[in-house]
N, C-alpha and C positions, 0 to 999 in steps of 0.2 A: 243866335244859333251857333257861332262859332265857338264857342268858350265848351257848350257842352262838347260837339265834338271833338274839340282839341282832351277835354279830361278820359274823355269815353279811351280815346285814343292811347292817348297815358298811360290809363288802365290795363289795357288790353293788352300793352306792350311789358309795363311790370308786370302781368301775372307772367306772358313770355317769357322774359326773362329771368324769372325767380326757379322758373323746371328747366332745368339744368338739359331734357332732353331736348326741350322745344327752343332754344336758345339761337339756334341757328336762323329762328324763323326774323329775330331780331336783328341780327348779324347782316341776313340777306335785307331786309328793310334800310340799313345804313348805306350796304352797297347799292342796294337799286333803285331805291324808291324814285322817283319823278319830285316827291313832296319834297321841299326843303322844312316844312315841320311836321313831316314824321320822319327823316333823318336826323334832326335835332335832338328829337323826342327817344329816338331809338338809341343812339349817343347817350344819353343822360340816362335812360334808364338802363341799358346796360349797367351802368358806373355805381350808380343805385346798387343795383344786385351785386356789384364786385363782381362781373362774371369775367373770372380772368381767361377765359378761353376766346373773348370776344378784343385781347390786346392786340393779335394780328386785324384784324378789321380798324379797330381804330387808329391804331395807326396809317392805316392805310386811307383812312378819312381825314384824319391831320394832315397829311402832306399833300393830297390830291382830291380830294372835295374843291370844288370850286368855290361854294359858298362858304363866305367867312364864319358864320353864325356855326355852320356844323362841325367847322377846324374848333372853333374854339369849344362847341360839346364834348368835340371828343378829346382834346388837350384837358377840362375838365372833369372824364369819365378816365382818363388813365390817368391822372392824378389819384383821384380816390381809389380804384384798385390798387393801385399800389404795387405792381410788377416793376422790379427794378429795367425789365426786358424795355419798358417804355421809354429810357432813358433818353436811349440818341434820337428816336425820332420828336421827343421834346426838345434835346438839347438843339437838333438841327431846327425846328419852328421858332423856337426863342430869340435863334442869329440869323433867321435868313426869310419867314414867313412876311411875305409884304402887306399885311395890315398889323397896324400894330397893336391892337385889341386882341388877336390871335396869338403875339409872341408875348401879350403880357400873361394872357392865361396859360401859355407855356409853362412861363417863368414860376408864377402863380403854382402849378401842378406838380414840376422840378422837387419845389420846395416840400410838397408831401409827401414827395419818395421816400423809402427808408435811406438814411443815408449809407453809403460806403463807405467802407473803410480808405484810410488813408492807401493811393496806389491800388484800389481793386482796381477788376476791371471785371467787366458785366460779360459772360459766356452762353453760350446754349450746346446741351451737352445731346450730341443725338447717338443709337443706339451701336455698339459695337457690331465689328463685321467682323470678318476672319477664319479663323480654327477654332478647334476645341467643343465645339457644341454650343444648345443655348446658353449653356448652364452658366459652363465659362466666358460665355461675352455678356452675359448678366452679372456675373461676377465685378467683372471690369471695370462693365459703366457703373455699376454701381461704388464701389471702391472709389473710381474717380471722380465722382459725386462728394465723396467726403474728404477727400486730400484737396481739390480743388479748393472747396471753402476752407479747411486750413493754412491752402497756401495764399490766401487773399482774395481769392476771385468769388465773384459774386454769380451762382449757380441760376441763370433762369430757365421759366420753359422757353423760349425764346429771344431771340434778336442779341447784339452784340456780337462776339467770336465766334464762329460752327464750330465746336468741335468734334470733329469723325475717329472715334478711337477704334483698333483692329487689334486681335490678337493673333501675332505671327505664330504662334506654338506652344503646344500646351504637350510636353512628353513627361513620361513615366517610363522608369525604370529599374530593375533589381540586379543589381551588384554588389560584391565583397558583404554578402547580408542585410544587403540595406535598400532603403528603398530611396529613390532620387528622381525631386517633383522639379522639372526646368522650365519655367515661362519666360517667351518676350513678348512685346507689345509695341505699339505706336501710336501717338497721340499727333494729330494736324490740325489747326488751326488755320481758319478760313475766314476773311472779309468777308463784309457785307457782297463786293465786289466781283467775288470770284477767286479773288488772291491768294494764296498762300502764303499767311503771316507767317510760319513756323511751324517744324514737324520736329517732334524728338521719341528716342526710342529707349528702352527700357526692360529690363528682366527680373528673376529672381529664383535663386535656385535653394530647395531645401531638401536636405536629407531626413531618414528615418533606421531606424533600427530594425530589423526583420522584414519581411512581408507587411504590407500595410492591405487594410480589408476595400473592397472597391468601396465603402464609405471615407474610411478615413484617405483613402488615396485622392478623393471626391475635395476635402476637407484641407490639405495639403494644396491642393491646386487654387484653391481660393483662396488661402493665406497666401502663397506666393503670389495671387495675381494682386493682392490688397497692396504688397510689397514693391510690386513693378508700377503698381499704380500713385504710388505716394512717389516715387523716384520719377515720374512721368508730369507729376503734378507740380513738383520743386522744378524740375530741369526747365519747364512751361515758362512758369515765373520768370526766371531765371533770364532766359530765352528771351521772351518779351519786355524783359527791365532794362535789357541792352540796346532797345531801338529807338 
């Protein structure tokens, strides 16, 4: 009688996990359940689906599940997604998890990641705060989304570096005919801990010939924040190469 149940149960939880909306209901089964095999099973199907929005939970099951069987599902289901964000809570299972069928699956899972570049390091990029409107702190995080991964770092939705990026100012102005776009900005990085690894700050100023239209003025302000954001994104590097 058990086998069916255990498939029925399987079932039930990949079709959960394959709808993207209902996803949670598997998520909460990993955190709650009482079953040590429908936390298993919840683990592994997750992993199944690549539901990468389910790496905070697993993690969160590799390091503090009591039961070994479901450290090592979920060591196995973030292996297969494939989120570089799952790194350290592998890397910390692989050195320190006391069974060692749990640190082998770690190891095991490490090895699926995409690898890193030589010197990345794994970030999680959360939404600008500041001045300037949405427009401009969408500008930003975005910009810095793509200069990060130029300068090495490895962009996830989660875990690694916080980084809280702000924009101090975003002015326009018309002088001697011209028009003149001045952004600064600030990029902080944050442990896991609470800590403040590193804050660095950054601008960019561009001029214009005549009157600029509030489009192109629009269009100006997001090339100079692309600009503050690449000089944000080196100094970061930079910053962090030194400790």
């Amino acid at each position: 009688m058990r086998r069916p149940l255990v498939a029925l149960l399987l079932a039930t939880l990949t079709s959960i996990a394959r709808a993207d909306p209902q996803a949670d209901r598997a998520i909460r089964a990993l955190h709650e359940d009482p079953s040590l095999k429908v936390r298993v099973q919840a683990a592994l199907v997750l992993g199944q689906g690549r539901v990468t929005a389910a790496v905070p939970a697993l993690r969160g099951a590799l390091a503090n599940d009591e039961a070994s069987a479901v450290r090592i599902a979920a060591a196995a289901a973030l292996g297969r997604i494939g989120d570089p964000a799952a790194r350290p809570a592998l890397e910390g299972a692989r050195d320190a998890d006391p069974d060692d069928s749990v640190r082998a699956a770690a190891a095991r899972a490490l090895e699926a990641l995409p690898a890193a570049a030589a010197g990345a390091r794994v970030v999680s990029l959360e939404d600008a705060a500041g001045e300037g409107g949405r427009e401009a702190r969408t500008a930003l995080r975005d910009a810095l989304g793509k200069h990060l991964r130029a300068a090495g770092f490895t962009v996830a939705a989660s875990g690694g570096l916080r980084l809280k990026p702000s924009v101090l100012r975003v002015d326009v102005s018309d002088a001697g005919g011209k028009t003149i776009v001045a952004v600064s900005a600030t990029l902080v990085a944050v442990e896991a801990g609470g800590r403040m690894a590193a804050m660095v700050q950054g601008g960019a100023r561009l001029s214009a010939s005549g009157r600029l239209s509030p489009d192109k003025r629009i269009a100006y302000a997001v090339r100079a924040l692309d600009a503050a954001a690449r000089t944000l994104s080196e100094d970061l590097a930079a910053r962090l190469g030194e400790r």
